[in-house]
C-alpha positions as CSV (number, residue, x, y, z in Angstrom):
1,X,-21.2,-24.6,101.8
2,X,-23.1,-25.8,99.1
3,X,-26.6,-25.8,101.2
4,X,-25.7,-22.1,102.1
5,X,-25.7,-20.9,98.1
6,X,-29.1,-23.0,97.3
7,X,-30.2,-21.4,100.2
8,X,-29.2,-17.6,99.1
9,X,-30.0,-18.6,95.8
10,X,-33.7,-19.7,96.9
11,X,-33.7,-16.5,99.0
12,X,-33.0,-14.5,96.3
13,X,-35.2,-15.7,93.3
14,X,-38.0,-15.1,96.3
15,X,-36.9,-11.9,96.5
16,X,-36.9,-11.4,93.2
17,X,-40.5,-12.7,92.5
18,X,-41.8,-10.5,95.1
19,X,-40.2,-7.5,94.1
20,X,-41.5,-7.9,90.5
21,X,-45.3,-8.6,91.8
22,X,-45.1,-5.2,93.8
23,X,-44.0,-3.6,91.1
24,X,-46.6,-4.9,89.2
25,X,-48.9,-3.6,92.2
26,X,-47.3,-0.1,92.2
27,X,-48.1,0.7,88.8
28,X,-52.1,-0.2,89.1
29,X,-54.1,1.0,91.2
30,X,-56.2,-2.3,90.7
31,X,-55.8,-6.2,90.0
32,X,-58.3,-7.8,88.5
33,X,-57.3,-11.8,88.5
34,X,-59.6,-14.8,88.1
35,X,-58.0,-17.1,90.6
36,X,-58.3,-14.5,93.4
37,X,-54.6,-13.6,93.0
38,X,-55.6,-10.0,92.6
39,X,-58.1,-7.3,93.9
40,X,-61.4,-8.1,92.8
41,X,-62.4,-11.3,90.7
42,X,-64.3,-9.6,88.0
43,X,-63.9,-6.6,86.1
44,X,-66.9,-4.7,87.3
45,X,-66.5,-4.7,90.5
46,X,-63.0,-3.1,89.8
47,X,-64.7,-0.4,88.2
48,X,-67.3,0.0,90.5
49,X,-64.4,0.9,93.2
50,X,-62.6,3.4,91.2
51,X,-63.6,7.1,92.4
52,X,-65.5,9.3,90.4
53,X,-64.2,12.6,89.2
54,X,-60.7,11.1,88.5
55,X,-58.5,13.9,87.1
56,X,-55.9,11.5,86.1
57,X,-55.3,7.9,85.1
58,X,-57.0,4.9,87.4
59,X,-55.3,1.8,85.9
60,X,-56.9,-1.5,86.4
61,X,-54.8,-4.2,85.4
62,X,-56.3,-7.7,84.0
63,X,-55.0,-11.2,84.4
64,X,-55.5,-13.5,81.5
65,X,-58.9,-14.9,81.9
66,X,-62.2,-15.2,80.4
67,X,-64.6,-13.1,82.4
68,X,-68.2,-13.4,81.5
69,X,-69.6,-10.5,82.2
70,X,-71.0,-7.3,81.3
71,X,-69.0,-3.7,81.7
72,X,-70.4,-0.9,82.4
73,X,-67.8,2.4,83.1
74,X,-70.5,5.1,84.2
75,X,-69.8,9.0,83.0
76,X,-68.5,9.8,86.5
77,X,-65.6,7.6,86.2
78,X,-63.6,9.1,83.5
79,X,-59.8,7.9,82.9
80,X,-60.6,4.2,83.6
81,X,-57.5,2.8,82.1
82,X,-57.7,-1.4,81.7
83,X,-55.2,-2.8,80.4
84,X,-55.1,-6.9,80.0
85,X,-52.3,-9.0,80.4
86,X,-52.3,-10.6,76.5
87,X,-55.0,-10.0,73.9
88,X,-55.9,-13.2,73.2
89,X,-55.8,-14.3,76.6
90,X,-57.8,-11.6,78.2
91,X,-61.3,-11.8,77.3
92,X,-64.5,-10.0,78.1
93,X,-67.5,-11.3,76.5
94,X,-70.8,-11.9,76.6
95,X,-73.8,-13.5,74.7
96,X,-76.7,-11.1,74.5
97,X,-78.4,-9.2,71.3
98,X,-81.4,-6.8,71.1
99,X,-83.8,-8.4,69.1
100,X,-87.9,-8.6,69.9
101,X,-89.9,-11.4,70.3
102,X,-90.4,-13.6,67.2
103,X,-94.0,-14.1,66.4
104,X,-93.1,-18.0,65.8
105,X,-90.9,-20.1,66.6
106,X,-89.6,-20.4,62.8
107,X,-89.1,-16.7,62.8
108,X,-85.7,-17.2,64.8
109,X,-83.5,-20.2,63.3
110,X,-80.3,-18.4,65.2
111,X,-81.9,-18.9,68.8
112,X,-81.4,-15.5,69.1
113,X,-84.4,-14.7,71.4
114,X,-82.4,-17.3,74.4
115,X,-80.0,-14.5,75.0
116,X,-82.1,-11.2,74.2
117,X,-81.9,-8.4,76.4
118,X,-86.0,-8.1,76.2
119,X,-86.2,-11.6,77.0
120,X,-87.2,-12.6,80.6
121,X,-86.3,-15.5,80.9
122,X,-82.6,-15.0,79.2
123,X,-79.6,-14.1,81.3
124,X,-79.3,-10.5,79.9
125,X,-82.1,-9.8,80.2
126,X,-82.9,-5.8,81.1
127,X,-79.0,-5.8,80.3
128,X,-77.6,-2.8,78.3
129,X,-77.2,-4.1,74.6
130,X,-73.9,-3.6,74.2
131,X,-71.2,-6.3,75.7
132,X,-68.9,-3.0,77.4
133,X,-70.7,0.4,77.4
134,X,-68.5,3.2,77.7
135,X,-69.8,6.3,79.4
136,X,-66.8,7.7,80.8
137,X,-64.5,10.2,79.0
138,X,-61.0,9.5,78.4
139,X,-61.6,5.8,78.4
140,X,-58.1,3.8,77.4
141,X,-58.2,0.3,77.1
142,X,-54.9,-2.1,75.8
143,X,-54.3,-6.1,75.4
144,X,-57.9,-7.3,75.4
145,X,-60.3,-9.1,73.4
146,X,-64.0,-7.8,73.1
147,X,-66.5,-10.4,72.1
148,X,-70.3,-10.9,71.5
149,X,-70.4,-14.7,71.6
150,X,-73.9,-14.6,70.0
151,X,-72.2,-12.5,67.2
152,X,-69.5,-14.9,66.9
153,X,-71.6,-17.9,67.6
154,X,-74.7,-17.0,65.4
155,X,-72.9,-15.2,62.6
156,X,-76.0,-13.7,62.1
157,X,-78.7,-10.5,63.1
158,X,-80.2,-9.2,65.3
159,X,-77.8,-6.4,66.3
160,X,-75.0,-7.8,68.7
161,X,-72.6,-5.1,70.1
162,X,-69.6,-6.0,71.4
163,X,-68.7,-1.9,72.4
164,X,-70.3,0.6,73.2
165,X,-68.9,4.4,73.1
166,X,-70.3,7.0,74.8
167,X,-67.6,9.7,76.1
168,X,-65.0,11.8,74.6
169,X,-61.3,10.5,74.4
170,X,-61.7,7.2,73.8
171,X,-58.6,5.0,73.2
172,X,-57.5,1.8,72.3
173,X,-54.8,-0.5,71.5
174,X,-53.7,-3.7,70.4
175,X,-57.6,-5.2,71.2
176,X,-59.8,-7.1,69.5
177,X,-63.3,-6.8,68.8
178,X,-65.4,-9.3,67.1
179,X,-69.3,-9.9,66.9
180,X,-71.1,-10.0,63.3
181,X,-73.8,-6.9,63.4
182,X,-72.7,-3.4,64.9
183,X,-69.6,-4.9,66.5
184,X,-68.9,-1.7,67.9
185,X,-71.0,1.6,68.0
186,X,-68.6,4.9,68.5
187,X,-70.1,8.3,70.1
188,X,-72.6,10.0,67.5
189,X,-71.4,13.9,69.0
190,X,-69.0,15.3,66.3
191,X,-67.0,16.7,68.8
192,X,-65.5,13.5,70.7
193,X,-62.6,11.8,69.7
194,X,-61.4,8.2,69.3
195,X,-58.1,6.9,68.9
196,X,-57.6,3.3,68.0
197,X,-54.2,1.8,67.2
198,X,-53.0,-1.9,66.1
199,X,-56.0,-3.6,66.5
200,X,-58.4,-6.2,65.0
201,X,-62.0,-5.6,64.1
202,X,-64.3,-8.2,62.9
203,X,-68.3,-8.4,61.5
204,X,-70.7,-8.3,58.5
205,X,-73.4,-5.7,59.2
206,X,-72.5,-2.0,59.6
207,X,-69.8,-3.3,61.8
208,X,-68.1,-0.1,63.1
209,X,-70.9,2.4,62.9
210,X,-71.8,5.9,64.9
211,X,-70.4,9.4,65.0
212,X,-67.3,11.4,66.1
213,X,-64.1,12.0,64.7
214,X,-62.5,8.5,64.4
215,X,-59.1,7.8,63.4
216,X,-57.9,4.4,62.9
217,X,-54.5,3.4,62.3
218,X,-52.7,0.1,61.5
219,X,-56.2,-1.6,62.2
220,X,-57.7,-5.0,60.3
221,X,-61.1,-4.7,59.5
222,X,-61.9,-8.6,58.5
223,X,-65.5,-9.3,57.1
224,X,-67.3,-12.4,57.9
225,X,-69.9,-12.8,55.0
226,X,-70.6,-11.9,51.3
227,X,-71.8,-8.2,50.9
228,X,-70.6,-7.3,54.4
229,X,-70.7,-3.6,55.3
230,X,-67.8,-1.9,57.2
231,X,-68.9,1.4,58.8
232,X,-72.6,3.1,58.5
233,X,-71.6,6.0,60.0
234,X,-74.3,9.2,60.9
235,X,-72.3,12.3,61.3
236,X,-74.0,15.7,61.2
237,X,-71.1,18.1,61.0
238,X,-67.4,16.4,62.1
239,X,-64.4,17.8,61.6
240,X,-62.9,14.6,60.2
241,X,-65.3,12.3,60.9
242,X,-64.1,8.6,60.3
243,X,-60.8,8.2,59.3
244,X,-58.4,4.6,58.2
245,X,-54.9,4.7,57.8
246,X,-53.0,2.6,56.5
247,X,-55.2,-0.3,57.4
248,X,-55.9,-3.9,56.2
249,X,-59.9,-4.8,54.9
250,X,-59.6,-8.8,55.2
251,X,-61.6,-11.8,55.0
252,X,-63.1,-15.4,55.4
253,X,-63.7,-17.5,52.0
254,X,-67.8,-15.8,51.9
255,X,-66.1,-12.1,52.2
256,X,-63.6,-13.2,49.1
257,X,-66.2,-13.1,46.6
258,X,-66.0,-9.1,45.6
259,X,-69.6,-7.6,47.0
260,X,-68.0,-6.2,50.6
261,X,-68.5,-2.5,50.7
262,X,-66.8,-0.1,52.3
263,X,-69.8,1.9,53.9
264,X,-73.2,2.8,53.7
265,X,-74.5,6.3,55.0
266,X,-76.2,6.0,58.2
267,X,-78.1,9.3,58.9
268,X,-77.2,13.2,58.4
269,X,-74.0,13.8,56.4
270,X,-71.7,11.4,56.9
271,X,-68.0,10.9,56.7
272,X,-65.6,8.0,55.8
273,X,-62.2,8.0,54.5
274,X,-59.8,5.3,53.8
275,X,-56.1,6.1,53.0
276,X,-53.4,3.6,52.3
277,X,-55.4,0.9,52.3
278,X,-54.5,-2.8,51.9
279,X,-57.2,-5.0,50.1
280,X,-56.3,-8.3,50.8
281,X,-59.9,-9.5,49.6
282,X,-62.0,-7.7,46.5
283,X,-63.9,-5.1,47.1
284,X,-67.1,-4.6,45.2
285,X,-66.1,-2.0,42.1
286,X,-68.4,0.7,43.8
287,X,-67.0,0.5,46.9
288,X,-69.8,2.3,48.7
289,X,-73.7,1.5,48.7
290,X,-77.2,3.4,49.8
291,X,-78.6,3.5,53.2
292,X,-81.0,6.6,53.3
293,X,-78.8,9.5,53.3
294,X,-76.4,11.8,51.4
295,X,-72.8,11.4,52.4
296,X,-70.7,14.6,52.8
297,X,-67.5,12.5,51.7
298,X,-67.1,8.5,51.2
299,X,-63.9,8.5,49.6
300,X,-60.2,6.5,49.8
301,X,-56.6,7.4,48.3
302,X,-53.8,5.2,47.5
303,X,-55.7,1.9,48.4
304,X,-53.6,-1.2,46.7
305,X,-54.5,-4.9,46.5
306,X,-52.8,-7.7,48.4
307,X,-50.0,-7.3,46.3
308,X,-49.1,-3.6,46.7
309,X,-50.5,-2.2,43.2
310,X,-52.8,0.6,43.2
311,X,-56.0,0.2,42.6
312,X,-58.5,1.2,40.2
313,X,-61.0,3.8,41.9
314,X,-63.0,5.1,38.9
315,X,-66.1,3.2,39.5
316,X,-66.3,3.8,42.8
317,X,-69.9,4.9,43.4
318,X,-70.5,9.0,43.9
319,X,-74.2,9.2,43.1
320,X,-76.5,8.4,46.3
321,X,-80.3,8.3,46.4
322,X,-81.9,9.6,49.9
323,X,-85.1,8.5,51.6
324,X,-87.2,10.2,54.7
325,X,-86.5,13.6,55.4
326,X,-83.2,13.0,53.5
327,X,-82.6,14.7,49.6
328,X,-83.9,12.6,47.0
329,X,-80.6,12.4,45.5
330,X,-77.2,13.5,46.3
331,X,-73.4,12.6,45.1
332,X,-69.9,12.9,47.0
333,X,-66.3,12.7,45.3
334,X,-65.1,8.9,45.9
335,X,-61.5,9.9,46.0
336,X,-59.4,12.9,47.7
337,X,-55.5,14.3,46.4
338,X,-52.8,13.9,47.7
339,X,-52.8,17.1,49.1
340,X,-56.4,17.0,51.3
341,X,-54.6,13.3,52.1
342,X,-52.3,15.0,53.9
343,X,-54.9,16.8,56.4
344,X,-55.8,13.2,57.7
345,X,-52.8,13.1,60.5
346,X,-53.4,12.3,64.1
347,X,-52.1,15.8,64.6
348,X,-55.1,17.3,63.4
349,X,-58.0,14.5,63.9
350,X,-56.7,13.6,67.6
351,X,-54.1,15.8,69.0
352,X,-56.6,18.5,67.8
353,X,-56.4,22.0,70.0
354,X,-56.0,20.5,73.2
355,X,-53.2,18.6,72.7
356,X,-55.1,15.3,73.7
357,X,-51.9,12.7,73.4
358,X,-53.4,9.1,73.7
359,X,-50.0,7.4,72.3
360,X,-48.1,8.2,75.0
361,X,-50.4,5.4,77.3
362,X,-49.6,2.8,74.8
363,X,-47.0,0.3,75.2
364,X,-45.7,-2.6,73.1
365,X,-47.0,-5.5,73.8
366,X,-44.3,-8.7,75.7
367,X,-43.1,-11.2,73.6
């Protein structure tokens, strides 16, 4: 009797396991598992098998690994959905950066020329420069971690992108990104759209930088050196163009010392606007610094300390001087009411005409 129920009992947790793993199967259309437990090994290849022209989702789940490896989703694969297992256990990275050839050998301390994508002799070499370039529209990624390991590594230039967006409908949630300069370049058409939700951003140098309309919500932006510089972005004519809410701007020790800045402007006529913001390190009084052109708005409401009390926006910078084809000088309100406040809603900036609904791929991540 008693070697009958281990046996049903055996029989049954079995049946249980494999019932769960093809249910897992049924709801991707791809596994992507280091160990060989799934369809492919590596991310790319998944990708590469995905058909073009897809009309609807292709989800490509990811086992907790650390692939090594550049990703590449072309434009003629658009809804590539990749979702990892657990965000800090689901890693794609890579250590490349852009930089030329130093003249002499003193002229690079970082060693970043050994992993340069103009280097012959480096492993990414002829590589794109970006760690994951996105191509394809309607891109939604969830659960992984995004990192430029000579970013990371280096904490230092040359430029060192750990994404790359190209297409329209970008989304992403609960994923990490981390390098030091231009972590993460967005689209620089006005007319595309990128949602990103509950995740972490990290860098130094014009760190989240490019074009679109970009709204960001519950994110942490967390500088890695003094005077760091969140976004430089280069909008022409957006309808929103970058937008935080109700984000975190954090820190290490170096980024504590008041001189991080909130932006600089890129090219064009730029815009950046921060609303509900939580300080949790100083930010330097003006807030906002030059870079060459006249911003259209740089501006924030209701940002508060790490405490919750409002803080003091009246020095926040509104004059800018221009260079190159740009006017000589040029100024921008550093604050908006409570009313134009209102107008920054994912509604408007995402949901748009078209009704483009991103939130409704996103799922809370297990315990």
């Amino acid at each position: 009797m008693k070697h009958n129920l281990l046996t049903c009992i055996l029989l049954c947790g079995t049946m249980l396991t494999a019932c769960a793993q093809q249910k897992e199967a049924d709801a991707y259309q791809a596994i992507v598992a280091q160990d060989g437990s799934g369809d492919y090994t590596n991310v790319q290849a998944a990708i590469d098998a995905a058909p073009d022209s897809c009309l609807q989702p292709w989800r490509i789940f990811v086992k907790n690994g650390s692939y090594e490896e550049q990703v590449i989703v072309p434009q003629s694969k658009p809804y590539i959905h990749l979702i990892g297992q657990d965000k800090d256990s689901t890693v794609i990275h890579m250590r490349l950066n852009v930089g030329g050839k130093p003249e002499k050998p003193e002229d690079d301390p970082s060693g970043y020329w050994a992993c340069s994508v103009h280097n012959p002799d480096a492993q990414a070499y002829q590589h794109e420069g970006s760690v994951v370039l996105v191509k394809g529209d309607h891109f939604y990624s969830e659960n992984i971690s995004y990192i430029n390991d000579y970013g990371t590594e280096a904490h230092n230039g040359p430029q060192a992108l750990a994404m790359k967006i190209q297409g329209d409908c970008a989304a992403f949630y609960n994923c990490s990104f981390r390098s030091f300069q231009d972590t993460w370049m967005t689209s620089t058409k006005d007319e595309h759209r990128l949602y990103v939700k509950d995740c972490y951003i990290e860098g130094a140098v014009d760190y989240f930088y490019g074009g679109g309309d970009a709204l960001l919500e519950n994110c942490t932006l967390y500088n890695v050196r003094d005077a760091s510089v969140i976004v430089a972005p280069c909008h022409t004519s957006p309808r929103f163009g970058y937008v935080f809410l109700n984000c975190i701007v954090d820190g290490n020790a170096e980024a504590a010392k008041g001189n991080v800045k909130l932006g600089r402007p890129w090219h064009n006529s730029p815009r950046a606007v921060y609303l509900h913001t939580t300080m949790r390190i100083p930010i330097a009084e003006e807030g906002w610094t030059n870079m060459g052109a006249i911003p259209a708005l740089f501006a924030e409401y209701d940002s508060r300390d790490a405490e919750g009390n409002i803080l003091d926006l009246s020095h926040r910078k509104t004059e800018y001087e221009g260079r190159g084809d740009n006017p000589a000088k040029g100024s921008c309100p550093a604050t908006i009411s409570a009313e134009d406040a209102k107008r920054y809603m994912y509604e408007n900036i995402i949901m748009a005409d078209d009704g483009w609904n991103p939130r409704a791929y996103m799922t809370e991540p297990s315990k």
